[in-house]
Each structure stands twice: as structure tokens, then as C-alpha cells.
N, C-alpha and C positions, 0 to 999 in steps of 0.2 A: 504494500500500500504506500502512494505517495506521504509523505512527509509535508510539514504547512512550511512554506516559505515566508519569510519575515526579508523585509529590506527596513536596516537600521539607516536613515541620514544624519549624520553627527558630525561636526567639524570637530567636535575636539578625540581626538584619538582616545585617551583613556577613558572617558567614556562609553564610546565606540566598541573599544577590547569588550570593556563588565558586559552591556548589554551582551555582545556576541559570546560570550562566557554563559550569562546565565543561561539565554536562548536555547545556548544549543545544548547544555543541560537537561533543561525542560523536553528534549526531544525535537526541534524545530532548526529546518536548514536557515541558515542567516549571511544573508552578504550585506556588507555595510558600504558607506558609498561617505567620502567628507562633504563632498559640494552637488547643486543640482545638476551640475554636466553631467558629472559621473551617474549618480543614479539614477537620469535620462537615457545613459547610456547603458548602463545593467537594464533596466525595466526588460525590453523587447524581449530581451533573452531570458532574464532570470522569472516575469512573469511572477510575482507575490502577490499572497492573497491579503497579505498585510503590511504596509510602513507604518515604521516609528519613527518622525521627520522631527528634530531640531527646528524650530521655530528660524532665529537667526542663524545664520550659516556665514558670521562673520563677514557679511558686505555682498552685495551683488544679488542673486535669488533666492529667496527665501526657500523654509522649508513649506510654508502657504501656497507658492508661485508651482514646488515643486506636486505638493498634491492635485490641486487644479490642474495639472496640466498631464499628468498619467492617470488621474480619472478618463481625461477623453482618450486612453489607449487601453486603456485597462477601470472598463464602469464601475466593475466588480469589487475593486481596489479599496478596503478599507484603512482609516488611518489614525493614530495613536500620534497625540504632537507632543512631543515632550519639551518641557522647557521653563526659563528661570522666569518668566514673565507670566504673573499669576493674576496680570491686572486686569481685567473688564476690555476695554480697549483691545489685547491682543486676544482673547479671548473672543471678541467679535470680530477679528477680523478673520475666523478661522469659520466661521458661523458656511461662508461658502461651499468648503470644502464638504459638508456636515460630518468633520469626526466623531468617529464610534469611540472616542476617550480624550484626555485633555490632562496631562501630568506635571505637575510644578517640580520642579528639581529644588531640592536634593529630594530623589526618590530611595525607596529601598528595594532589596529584589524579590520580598513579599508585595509591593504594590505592581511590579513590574509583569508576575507572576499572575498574579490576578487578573490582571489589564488583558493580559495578553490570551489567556483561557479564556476569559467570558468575551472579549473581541471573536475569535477562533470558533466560541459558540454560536456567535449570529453570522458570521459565515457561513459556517456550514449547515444552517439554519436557512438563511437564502441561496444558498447553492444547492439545496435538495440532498446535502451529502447525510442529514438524518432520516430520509425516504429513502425504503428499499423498492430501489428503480430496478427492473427489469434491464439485461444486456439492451434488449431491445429497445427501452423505454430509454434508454441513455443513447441509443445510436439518434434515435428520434428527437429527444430535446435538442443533441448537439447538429443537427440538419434544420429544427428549426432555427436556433441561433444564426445558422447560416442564411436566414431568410428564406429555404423553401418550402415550396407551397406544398400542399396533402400531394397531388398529382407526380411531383416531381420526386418526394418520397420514397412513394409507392413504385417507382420506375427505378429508381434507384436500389433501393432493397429488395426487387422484386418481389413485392408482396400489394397485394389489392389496396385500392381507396378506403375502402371498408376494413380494412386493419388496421392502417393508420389511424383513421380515425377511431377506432375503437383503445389504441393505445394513446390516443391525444386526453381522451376522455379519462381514461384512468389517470394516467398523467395529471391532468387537473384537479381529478376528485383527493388524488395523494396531498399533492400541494395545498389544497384549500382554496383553488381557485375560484371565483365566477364564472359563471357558461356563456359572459358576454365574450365579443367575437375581438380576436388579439388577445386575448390574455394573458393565455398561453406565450402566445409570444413577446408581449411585451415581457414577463419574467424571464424569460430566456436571454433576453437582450441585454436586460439589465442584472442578471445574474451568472450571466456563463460566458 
């Protein structure tokens, strides 16, 4: 089974190391990244289902600039801002991003350990990864995410309209969906 990836942005190195220390303690692959070039440039590849972004990043793009901006490559991307600025002010300015946590330094690696479980829970919470998906039912969500339609599916897996759609259905009833039309797909889009 995959492991959860973590991408820590941290300009200061020793804090950097702790987090990647604890992290990969807990069980979680971790690449850390000092400035936003770098972990622009990890994202495509490394692909995490979580950052923990340093707010300042010591001049030039924030760790703010850096969530907003691998949201739009990765929707799914949730994020953990950690940082010495506990005032109102930075606090909204992160309001954008909508992080799933907000941690004032000095932390400990009981609060870090926590953050990062119950982050890790509503992931896999919106990823369906607490639904037992069928092979099938997981080939299906990840074609829909690809935006095609029942028709092309079906053509694809070589398997009827009428199966598809019978695994669309299940699909939905697992999730909790509405039987309004896109649903299905909009969670797809915005979770896979």
C-alpha cells in the first residue's frame, strides 16, 4: 500500500530536518523543499497529499503564494501552514488557501503528530480511501476524473452502458452523494 506523502516548505533547515524526522517516524514519505521554486519544482513529481508550508520563506514567495498556486495543479492538495505569526492579519490572509490547520511555532511533535493524523483523516475521507471501492469502481472514478463520459467508458473497458452506470450508482450511494447530475463528477475532480 502507498504511503501518505507530506511536502514540508521550510526555509530554515533545522526545522526542516525535526519535521522530516518526526514525519517519517510516524510512517509518512517526506521531501522538504527551502523556497517556493523548489517545491514548484518537486510538486509534479512528488505529487502530496499534504504540505506543511512556512508562512515566510525569508523574502520573495510566500509559503501563501506557494499553496494557491499547487492547488491549481494538485485541487486535492491539502495544507498545514506552520509559522511564528499567530496574529489575525496573517491568519487571514491564508483564509484563500482554506487550510485544513494553522500552527504557531514553537510547536511540539505531539501537536505536529496530531495535525498531521487528523489532516491524513479528511483526506482520505475525500479521496474515498475509507470506501471499499471495487477494482472496478476505482478504474471508473479514475476515467471519470478524466472527464469521460458513460459511452466512452463503456468502450473503453469493454463493458455495457448499463454497467457503468450501475457502478456510477453505487459509486454515489458509497460516497453519500446526491443523484443530481455531475456529482459524481464534480467529487472526482475535486478529489482525485
Amino acid at each position: 500500500m502507498e504511503r501518505n506523502r507530506i511536502l514540508v516548505l521550510e526555509d530554515e533547515v533545522i526545522v526542516a530536518v525535526d519535521l522530516h524526522e518526526i514525519l517519517e517516524k510516524c510512517g509518512y514519505e517526506v521531501q522538504f523543499a527551502h523556497n517556493y521554486a523548489d517545491a514548484m519544482r518537486v510538486l509534479p513529481s512528488w505529487k502530496p497529499q499534504l504540505a506543511i508550508c512556512d508562512i515566510d520563506l525569508g523574502g520573495g514567495k510566500t509559503g501563501i503564494d506557494f499553496a494557491l498556486d499547487a492547488k491549481n495543479g494538485i485541487p486535492s492538495l491539502e495544507v498545514i501552514f506552520l509559522t511564528a505569526f499567530g496574529d489575525r492579519t496573517h491568519l487571514d490572509q491564508t483564509n484563500d488557501t482554506s487550510p485544513i490547520n494553522y500552527l504557531v511555532k514553537p510547536w511540539n511533535e505531539s501537536q505536529i503528530r496530531i495535525s498531521v493524523e487528523m489532516a491524513f483523516k479528511t483526506i482520505n475521507k475525500k479521496s474515498g480511501a475509507g470506501h471499499d471501492f471495487t477494482p472496478a469502481e476505482r478504474r471508473i472514478l479514475e476515467l471519470i476524473a478524466a472527464q469521460k463520459k458513460t459511452k466512452e467508458i463503456a468502450e473503453l473497458l469493454y463493458i455495457s452502458e448499463k454497467t457503468v452506470k450501475n457502478h456510477r450508482y453505487h459509486i454515489t450511494k458509497k460516497l453519500g452523494l446526491s443523484n443530481e447530475n455531475n456529482s459524481l463528477l464534480s467529487w472526482t475532480l475535486k478529489n482525485m
